[in-house]
N, C-alpha and C positions, 0 to 999 in steps of 0.2 A: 304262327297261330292261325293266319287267316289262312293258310295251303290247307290244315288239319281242316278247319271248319265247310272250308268247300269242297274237299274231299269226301268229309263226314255226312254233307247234306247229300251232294249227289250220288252216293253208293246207297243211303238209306233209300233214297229217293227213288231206286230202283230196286232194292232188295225189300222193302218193306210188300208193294205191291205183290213181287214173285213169291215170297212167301204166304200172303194171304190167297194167295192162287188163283191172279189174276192170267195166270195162263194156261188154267187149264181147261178152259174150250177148247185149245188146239192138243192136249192129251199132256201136258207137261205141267207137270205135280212136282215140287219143290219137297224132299221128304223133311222132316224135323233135323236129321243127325246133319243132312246138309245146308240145311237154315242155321244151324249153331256154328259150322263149316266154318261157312264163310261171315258170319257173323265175327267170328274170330279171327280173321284173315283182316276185317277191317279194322280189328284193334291193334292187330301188327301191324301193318301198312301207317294208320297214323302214327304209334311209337317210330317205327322205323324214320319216317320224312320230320318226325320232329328231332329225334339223335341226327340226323345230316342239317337241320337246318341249325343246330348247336354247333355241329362241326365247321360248318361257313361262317358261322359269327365268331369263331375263335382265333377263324386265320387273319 
């Protein structure tokens, strides 16, 4: 549970920024379809490390 939660923080922690488009003084615009993207990349990334961390605790 704590791998999920500091997983969860530090990806927000940088995707939250990149979508409000704190990078676009240097010309790089984060579009919506790719903010939801990987928005959803991070919901599989924590499901995924929490099915492996099930799977360690069974063996």
């Amino acid at each position: 549970m704590i791998d999920n939660l500091i997983w969860a923080t530090g990806y927000n922690a940088l995707a939250i920024p990149l979508a409000a488009g704190a990078l676009y003084s240097f010309g790089i615009i984060l579009s919506p379809a790719a903010g939801a993207v990987l928005m959803s990349l991070s919901t599989v990334i924590v499901a995924v490390n929490a099915r492996l961390l099930k799977i360690k605790e069974d063996k």
